[in-house]
Backbone as CSV, one residue per row, in Angstrom:
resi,resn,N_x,N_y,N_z,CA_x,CA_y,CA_z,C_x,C_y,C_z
1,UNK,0.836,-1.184,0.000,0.000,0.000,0.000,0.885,1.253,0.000
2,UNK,0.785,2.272,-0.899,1.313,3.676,-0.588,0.147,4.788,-0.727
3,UNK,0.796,5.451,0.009,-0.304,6.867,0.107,0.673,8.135,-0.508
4,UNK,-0.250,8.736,-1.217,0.133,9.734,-2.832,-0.821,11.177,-1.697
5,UNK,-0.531,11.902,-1.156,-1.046,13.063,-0.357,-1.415,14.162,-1.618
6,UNK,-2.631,14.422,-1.522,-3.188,15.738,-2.235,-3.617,16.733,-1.302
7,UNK,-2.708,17.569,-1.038,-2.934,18.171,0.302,-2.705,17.321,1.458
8,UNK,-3.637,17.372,2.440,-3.576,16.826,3.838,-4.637,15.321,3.194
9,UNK,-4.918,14.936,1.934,-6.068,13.944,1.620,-5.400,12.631,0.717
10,UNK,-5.218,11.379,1.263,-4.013,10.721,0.826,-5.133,9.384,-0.223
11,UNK,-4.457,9.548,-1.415,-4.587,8.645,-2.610,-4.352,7.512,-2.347
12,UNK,-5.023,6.553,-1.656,-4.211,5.182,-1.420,-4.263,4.374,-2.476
13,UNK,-2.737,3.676,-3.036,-2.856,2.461,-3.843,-3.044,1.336,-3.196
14,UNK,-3.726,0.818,-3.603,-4.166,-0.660,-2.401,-4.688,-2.358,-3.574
15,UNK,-4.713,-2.958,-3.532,-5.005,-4.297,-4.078,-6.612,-4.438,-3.407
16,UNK,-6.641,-3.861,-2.328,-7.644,-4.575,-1.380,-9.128,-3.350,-1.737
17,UNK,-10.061,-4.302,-2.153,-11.632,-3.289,-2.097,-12.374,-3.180,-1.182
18,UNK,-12.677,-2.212,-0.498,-13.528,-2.435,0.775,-14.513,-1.527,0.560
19,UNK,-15.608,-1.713,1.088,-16.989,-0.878,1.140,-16.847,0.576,1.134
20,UNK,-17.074,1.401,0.381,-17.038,2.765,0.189,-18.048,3.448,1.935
21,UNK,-17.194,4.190,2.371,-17.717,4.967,3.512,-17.165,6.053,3.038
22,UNK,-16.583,6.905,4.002,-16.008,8.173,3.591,-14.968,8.729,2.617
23,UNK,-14.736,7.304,1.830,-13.810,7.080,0.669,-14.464,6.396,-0.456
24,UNK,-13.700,6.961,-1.587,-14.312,6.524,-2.967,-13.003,5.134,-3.720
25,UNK,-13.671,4.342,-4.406,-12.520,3.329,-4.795,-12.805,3.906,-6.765
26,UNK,-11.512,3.435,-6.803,-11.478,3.519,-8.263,-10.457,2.300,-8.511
27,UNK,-10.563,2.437,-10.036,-9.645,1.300,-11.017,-8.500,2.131,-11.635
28,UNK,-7.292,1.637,-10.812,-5.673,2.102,-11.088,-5.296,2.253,-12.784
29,UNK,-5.903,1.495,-13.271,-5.910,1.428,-14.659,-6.771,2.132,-15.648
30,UNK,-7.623,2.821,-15.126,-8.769,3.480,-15.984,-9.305,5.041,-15.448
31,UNK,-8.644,5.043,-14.170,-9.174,6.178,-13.475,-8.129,7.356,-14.438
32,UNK,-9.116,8.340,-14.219,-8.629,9.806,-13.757,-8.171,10.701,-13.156
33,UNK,-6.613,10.621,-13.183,-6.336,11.383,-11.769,-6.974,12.585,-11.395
34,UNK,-6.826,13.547,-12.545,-6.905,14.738,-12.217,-8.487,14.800,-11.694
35,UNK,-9.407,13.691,-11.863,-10.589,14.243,-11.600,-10.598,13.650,-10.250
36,UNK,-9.946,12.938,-9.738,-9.698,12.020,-8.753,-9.385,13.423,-7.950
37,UNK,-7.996,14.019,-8.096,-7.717,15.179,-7.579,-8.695,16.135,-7.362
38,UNK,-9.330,16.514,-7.810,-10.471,17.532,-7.761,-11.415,17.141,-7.217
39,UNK,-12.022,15.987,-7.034,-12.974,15.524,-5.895,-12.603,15.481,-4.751
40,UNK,-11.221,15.414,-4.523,-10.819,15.457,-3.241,-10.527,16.596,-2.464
41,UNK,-10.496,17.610,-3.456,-9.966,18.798,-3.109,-11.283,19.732,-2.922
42,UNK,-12.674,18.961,-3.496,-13.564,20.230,-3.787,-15.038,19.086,-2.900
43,UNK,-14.653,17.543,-1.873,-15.477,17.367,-1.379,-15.448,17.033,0.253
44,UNK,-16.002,16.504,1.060,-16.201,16.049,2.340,-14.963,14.701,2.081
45,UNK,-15.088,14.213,0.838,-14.282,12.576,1.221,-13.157,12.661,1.954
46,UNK,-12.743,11.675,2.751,-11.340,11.622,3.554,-10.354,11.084,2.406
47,UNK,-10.928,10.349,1.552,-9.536,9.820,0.667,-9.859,9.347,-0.238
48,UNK,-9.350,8.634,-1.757,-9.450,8.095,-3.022,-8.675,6.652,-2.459
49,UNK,-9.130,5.922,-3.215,-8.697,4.279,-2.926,-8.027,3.947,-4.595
50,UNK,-7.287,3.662,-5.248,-7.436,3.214,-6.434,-6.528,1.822,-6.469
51,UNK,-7.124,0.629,-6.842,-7.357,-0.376,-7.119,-6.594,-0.817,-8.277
52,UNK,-5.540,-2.010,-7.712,-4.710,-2.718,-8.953,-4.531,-3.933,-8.145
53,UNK,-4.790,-5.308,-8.962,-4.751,-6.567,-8.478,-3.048,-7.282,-7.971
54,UNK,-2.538,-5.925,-8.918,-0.536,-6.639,-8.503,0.072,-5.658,-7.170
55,UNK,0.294,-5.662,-6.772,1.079,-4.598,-5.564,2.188,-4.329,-6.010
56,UNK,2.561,-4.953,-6.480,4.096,-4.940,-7.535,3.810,-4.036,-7.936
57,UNK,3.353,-3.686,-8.715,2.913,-3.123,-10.072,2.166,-1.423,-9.634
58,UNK,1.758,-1.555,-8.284,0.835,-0.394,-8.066,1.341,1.247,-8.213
59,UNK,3.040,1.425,-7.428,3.477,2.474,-8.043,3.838,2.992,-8.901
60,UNK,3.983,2.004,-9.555,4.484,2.351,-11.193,3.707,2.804,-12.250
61,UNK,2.326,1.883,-11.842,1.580,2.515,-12.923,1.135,3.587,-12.366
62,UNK,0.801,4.053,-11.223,-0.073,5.305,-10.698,1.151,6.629,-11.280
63,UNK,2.688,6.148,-11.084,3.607,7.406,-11.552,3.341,7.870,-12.984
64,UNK,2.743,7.003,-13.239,2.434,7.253,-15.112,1.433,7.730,-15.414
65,UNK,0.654,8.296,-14.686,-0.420,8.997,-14.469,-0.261,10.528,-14.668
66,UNK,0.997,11.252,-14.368,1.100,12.436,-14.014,2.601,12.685,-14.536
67,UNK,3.091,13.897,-14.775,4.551,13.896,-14.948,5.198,13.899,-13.388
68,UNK,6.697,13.292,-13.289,6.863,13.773,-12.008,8.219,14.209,-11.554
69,UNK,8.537,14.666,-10.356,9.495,15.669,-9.883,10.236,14.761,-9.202
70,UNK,11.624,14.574,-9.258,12.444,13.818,-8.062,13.078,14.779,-7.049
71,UNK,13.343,14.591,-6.204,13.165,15.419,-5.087,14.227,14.524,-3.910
72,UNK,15.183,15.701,-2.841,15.625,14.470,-2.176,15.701,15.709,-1.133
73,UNK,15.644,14.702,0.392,15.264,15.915,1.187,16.282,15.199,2.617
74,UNK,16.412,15.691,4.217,16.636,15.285,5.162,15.806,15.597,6.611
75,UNK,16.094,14.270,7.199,15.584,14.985,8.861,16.767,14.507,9.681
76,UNK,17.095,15.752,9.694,18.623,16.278,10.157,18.852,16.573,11.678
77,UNK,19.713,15.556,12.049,19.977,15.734,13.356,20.850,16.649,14.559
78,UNK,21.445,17.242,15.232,22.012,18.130,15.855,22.666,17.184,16.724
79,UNK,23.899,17.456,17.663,24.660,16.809,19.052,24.062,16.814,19.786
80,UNK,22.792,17.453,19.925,21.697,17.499,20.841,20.503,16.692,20.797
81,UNK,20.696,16.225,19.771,19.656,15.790,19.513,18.185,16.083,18.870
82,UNK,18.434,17.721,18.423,16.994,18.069,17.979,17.130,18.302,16.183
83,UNK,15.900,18.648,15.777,16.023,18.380,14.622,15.437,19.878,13.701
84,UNK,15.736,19.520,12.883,16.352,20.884,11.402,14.830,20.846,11.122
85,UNK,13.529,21.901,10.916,12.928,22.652,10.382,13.526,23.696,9.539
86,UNK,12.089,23.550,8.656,12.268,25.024,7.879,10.903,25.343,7.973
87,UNK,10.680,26.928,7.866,8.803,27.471,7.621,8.640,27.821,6.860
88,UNK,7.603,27.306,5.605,7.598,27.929,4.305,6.524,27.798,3.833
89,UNK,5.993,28.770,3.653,4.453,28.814,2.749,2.999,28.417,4.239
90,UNK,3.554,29.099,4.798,3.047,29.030,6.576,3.021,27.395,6.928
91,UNK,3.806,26.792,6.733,4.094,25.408,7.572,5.081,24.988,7.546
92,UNK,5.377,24.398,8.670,6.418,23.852,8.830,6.805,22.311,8.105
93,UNK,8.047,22.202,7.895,8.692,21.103,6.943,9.859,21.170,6.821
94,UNK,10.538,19.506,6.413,11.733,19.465,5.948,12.521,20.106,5.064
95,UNK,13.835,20.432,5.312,14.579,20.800,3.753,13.988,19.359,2.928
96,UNK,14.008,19.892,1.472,14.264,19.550,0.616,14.162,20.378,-0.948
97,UNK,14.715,19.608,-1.947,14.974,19.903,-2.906,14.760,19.259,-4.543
98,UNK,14.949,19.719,-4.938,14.567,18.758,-6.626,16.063,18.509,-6.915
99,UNK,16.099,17.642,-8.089,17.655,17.132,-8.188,18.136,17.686,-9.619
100,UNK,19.206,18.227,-9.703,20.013,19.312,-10.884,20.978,18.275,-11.320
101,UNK,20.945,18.224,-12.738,21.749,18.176,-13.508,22.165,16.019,-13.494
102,UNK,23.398,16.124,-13.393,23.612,14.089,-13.014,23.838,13.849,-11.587
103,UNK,23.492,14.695,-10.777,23.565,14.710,-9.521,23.178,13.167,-8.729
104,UNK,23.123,12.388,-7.918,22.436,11.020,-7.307,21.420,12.042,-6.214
105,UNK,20.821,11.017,-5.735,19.752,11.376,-5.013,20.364,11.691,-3.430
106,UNK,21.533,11.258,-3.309,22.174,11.397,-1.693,22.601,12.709,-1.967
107,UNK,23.170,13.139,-2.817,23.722,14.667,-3.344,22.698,15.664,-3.231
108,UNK,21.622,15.538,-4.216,20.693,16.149,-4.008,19.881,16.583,-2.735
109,UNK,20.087,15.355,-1.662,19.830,15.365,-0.547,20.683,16.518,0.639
110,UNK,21.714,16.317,0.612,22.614,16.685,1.346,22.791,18.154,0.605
111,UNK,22.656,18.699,-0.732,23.292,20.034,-1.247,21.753,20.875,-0.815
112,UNK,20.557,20.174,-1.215,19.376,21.030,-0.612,19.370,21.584,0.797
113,UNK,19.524,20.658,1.791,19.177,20.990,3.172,20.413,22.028,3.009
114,UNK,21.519,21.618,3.047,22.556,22.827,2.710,22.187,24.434,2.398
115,UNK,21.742,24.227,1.157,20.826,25.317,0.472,20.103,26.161,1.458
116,UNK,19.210,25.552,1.350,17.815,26.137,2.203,17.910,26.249,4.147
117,UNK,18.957,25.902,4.107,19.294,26.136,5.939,20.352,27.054,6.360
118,UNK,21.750,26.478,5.634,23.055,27.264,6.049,23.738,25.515,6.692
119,UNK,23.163,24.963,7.079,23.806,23.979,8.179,24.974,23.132,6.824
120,UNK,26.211,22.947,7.661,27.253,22.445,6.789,27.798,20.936,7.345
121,UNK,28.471,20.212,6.973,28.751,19.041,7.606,27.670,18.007,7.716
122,UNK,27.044,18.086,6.876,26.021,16.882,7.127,26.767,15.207,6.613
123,UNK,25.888,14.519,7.096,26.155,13.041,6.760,24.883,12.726,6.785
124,UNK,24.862,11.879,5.335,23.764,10.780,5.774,23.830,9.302,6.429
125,UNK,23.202,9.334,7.294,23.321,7.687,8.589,22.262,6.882,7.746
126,UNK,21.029,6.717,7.017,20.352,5.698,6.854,19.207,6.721,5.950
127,UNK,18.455,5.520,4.703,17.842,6.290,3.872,16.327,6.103,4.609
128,UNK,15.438,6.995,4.969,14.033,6.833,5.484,13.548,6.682,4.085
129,UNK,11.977,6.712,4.570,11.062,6.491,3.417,10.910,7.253,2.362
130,UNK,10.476,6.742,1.422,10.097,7.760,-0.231,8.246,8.349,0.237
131,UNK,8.484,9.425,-0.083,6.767,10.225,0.105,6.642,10.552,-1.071
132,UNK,5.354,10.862,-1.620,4.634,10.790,-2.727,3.816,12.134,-2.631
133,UNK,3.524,13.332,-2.685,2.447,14.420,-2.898,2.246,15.156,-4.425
134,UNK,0.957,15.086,-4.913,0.674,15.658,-6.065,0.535,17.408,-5.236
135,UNK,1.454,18.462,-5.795,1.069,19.536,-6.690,0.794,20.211,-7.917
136,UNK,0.654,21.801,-7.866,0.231,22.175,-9.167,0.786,22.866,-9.725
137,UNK,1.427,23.104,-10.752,2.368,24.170,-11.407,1.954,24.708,-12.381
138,UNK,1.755,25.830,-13.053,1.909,26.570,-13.953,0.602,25.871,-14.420
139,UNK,-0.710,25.395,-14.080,-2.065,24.937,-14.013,-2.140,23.342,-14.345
140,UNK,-0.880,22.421,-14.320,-0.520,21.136,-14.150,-0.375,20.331,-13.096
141,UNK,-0.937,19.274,-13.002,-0.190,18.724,-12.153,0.819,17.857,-11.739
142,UNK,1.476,17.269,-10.954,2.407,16.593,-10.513,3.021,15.911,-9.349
143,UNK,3.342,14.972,-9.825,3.889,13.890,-8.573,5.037,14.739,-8.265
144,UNK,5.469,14.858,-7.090,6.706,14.791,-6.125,6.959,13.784,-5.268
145,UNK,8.192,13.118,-5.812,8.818,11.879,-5.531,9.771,12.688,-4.713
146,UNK,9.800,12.253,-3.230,10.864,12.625,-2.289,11.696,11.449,-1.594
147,UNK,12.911,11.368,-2.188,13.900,10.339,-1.370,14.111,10.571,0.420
148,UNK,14.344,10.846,1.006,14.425,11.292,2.632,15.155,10.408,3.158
149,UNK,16.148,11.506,3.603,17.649,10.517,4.541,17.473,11.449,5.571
150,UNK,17.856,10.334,7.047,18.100,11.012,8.001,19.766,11.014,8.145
151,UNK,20.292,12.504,8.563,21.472,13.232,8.714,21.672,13.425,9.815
152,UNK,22.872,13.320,10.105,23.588,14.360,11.550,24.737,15.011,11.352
153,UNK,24.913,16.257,11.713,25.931,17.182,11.523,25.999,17.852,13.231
154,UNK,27.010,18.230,13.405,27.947,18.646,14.626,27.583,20.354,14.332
155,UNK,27.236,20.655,13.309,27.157,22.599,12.986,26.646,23.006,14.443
156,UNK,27.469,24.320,14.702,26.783,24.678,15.542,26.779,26.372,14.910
157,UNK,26.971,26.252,13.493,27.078,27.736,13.415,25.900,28.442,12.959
158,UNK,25.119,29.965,12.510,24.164,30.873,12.151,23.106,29.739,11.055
159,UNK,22.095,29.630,11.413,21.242,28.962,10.718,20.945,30.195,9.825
160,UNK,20.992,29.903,8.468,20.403,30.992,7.279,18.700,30.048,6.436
161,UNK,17.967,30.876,6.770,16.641,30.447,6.024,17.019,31.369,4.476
162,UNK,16.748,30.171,3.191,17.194,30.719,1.752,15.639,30.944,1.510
163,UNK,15.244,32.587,1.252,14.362,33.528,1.297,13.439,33.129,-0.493
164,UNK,15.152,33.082,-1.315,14.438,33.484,-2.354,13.393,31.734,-2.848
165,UNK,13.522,30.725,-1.477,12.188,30.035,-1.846,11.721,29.545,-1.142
166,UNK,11.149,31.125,-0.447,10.061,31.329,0.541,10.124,30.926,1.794
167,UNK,11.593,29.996,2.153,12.019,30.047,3.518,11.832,31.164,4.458
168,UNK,11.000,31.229,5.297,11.142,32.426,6.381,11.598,31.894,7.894
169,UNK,12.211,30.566,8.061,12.772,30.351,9.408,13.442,29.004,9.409
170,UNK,13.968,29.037,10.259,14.892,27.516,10.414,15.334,27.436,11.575
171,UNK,14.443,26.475,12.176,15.103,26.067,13.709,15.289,24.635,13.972
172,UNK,16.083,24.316,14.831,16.472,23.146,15.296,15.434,23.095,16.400
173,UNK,14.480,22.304,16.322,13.181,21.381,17.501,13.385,20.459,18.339
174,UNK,13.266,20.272,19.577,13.398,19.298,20.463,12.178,18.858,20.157
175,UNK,11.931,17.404,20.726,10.950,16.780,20.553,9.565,17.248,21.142
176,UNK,9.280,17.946,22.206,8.231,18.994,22.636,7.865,19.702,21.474
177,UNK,8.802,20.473,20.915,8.701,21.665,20.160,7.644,20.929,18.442
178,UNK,8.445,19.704,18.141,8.401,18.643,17.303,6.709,18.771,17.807
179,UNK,6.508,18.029,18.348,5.070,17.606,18.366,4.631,18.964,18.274
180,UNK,4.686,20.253,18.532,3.540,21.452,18.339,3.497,21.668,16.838
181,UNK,4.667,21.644,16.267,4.782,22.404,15.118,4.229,21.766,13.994
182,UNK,4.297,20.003,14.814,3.699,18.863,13.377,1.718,19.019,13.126
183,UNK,1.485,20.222,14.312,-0.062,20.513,14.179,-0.157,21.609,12.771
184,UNK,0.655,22.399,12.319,0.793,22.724,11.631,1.914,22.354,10.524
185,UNK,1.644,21.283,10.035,2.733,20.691,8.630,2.139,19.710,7.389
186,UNK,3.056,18.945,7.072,2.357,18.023,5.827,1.676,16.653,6.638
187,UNK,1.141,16.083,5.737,1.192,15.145,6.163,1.867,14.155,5.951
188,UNK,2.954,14.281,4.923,4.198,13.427,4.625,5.455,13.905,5.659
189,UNK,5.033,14.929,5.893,6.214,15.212,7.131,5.741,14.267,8.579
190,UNK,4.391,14.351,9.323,3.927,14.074,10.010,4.538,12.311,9.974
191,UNK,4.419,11.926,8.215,4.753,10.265,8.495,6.305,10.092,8.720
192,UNK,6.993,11.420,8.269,8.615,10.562,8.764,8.848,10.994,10.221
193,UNK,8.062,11.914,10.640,8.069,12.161,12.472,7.734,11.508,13.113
């Protein structure tokens, strides 16, 4: 099973059909995303179900649905133990980034949070999960495929939020802080927290 987030409203690919309640099922193979998208965005439903008999098979075909973005991001650790926010577009979330040029996805990973924080010395310790969210660009839409490694770096120097994309803060969260801020975030952030 994976969940594809349209907003806070998650697309599940699933094998399994179950009785329509506050969710609609569709056929992985015949559906419509974009209209799929727009019911979700313009009704009461909690979620879209769409239906393929292989599990194998379920992300692959749903990526072919949409054009999509690769993306590689971190949840970045401190000597302290707390962890790397950024605030952007009024919520809180991970660095991340899209991937330039022949770059690998650990690069991309590690040069974004870079980017968009100031924090230097990172390492990646272990790759977390891939998240899935459709946005909209230029009146299109699109998958964002996010790789996500968790990092630790020793920095203890000036955290810089990179403005020109729409960063307005960057703090390192203790786990208190963590739970307030995840009331306001994604819900693909919420799953690697």
């Amino acid at each position: 099973m994976y969940k594809v987030f349209v907003g806070d409203k998650p697309i599940v690919l699933t094998t399994v059909v179950e009785k329509e309640t506050n969710f609609k099922n569709y056929l992985l193979n015949t559906v419509n995303v974009v209209k799929v998208i727009r019911k979700l965005n313009t009704s009461v439903l909690s979620e879209a179900r769409l239906i393929h008999k292989n599990e194998d098979k379920l992300i692959k075909k749903f990526l072919k649905k949409l054009p999509n973005v690769i993306a590689g991001g971190g949840k970045v650790y401190n000597d302290n133990g707390e962890v790397l926010f950024i605030y952007r577009n009024d919520k809180w979330d991970l660095p991340k980034g899209k991937t330039e040029g022949k770059e690998t996805i650990e690069e991309t990973a590690l040069r974004e949070v870079s980017e968009e924080t100031g924090v230097a010395g990172l390492q990646i310790t272990k790759p977390l999960e891939t998240t899935y969210h459709i946005f909209k660009r230029n009146g299109r839409y699109k998958i964002k495929i996010t790789h996500w490694f968790e990092m630790k770096t020793s920095f203890a120097g000036n955290l810089y939020a990179q403005q020109e994309e729409g960063i307005t803060k960057v703090e390192w969260l203790n786990n208190t802080q963590i739970n307030k801020v995840l009331e306001n975030s994604y819900a693909n952030i919420k799953l690697l927290v």
